[in-house]
C-alpha positions as CSV (number, residue, x, y, z in Angstrom):
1,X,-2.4,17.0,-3.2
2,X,-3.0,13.9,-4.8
3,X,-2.3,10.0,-4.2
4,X,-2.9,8.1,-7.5
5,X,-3.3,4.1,-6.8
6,X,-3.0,2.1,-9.7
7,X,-2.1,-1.7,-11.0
8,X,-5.5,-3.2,-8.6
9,X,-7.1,-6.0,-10.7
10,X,-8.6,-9.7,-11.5
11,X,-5.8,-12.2,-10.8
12,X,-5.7,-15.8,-10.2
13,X,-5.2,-17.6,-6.4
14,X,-0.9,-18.0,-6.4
15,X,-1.0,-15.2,-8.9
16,X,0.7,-11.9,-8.7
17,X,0.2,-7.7,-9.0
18,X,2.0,-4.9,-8.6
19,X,0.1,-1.6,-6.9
20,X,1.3,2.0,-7.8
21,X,1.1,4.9,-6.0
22,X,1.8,8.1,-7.6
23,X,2.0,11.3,-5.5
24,X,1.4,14.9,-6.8
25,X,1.2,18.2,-5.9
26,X,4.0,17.8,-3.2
27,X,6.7,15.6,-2.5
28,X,6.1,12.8,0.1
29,X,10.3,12.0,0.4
30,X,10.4,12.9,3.5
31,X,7.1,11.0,4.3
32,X,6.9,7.9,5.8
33,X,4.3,5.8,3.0
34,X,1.4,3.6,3.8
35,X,-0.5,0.3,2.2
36,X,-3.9,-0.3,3.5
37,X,-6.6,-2.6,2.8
38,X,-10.5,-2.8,3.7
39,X,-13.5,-5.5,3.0
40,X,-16.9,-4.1,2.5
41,X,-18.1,-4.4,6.7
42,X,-14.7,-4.7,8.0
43,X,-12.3,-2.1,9.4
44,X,-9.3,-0.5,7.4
45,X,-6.1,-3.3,7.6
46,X,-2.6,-2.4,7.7
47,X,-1.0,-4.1,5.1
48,X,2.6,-2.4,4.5
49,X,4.4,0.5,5.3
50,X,8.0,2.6,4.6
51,X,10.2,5.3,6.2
52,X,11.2,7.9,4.0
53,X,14.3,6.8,3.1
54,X,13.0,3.1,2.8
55,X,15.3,1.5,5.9
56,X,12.6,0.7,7.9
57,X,9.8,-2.0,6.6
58,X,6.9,-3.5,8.2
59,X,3.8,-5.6,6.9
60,X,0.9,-7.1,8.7
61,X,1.1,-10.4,9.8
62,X,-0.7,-12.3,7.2
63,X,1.1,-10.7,4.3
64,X,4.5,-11.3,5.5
65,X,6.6,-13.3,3.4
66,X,4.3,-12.5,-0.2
67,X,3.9,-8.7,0.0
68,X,6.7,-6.3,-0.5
69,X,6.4,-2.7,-0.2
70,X,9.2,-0.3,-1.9
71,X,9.5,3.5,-2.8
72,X,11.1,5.5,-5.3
73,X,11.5,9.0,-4.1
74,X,12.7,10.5,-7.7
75,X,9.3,9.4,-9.1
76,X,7.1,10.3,-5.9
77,X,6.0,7.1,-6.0
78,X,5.3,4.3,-3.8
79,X,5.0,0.7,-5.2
80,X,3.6,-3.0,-3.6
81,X,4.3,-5.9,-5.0
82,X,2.0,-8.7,-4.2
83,X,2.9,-12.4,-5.1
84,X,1.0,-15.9,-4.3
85,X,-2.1,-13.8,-3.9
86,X,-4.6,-15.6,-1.7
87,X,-8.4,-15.5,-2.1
88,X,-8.4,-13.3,1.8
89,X,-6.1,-10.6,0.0
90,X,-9.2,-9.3,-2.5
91,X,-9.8,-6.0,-0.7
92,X,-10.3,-2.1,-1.9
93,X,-6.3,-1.0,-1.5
94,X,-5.5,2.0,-0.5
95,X,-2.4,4.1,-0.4
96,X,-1.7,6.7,2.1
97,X,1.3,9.3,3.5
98,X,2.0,9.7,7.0
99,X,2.8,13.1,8.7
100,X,5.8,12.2,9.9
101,X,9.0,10.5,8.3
102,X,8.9,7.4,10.3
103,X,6.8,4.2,9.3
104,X,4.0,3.2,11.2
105,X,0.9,1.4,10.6
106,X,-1.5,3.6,13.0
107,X,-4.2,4.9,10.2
108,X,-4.9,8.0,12.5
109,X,-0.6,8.2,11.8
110,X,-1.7,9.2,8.1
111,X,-2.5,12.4,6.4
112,X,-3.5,11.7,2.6
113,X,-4.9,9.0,1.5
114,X,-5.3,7.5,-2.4
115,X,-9.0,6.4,-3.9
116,X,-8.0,2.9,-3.7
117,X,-7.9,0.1,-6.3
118,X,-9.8,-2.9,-6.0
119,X,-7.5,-6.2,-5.9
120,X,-9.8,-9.4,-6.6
121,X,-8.0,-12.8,-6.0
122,X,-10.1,-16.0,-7.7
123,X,-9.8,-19.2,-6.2
């Protein structure tokens, strides 16, 4: 079982990316689907997260508003789209499935977790 994070990169302050998450070796439909974040010395930081049928949304309070989190179950993939990208959002990202269907932002919630992709915002 495999999460694949993708799209991480150098980008401009106001600027904009758009993180992949491929699954494989199983199917995470019925998974709720997890974004995470983390700064060298700091603790892991919810960022986003999605039920399995993507009805229920939630994102940390200071991406609100510029992050969206989305999920195509056909593709096993989860996707986060990340616009007017602040200097505070470079982090390692890292995607993860939950082991239940619901969404939730507890990390101890999550079962599999991606290698993360590094997300570098210039001011």
């Amino acid at each position: 079982v495999q999460l694949q994070a993708s799209g991480g990169g150098l980008v401009q302050a106001g600027g904009s990316l758009r993180l992949s998450c491929a699954a494989s070796g199983r199917t995470f439909s019925n998974n709720g689907m997890g974004w995470f974040r983390q700064v060298p010395g700091k603790e892991r930081e919810f960022v986003a997260t999605i039920s399995w049928g993507g009805g229920n949304l939630y994102y940390g309070d200071s991406v609100k508003g510029r992050f969206t989190i989305s999920r195509d179950n056909a593709k096993n993939t989860v996707y986060l789209q990340m616009n007017s990208l602040k200097p505070e959002d470079t982090a390692v990202y890292y995607c993860a499935a939950s082991r239940g269907a619901s969404s939730t932002s507890r990390p101890s919630a999550y079962a599999y977790w991606g290698q993360g992709t590094q997300v570098t915002v210039s001011s």
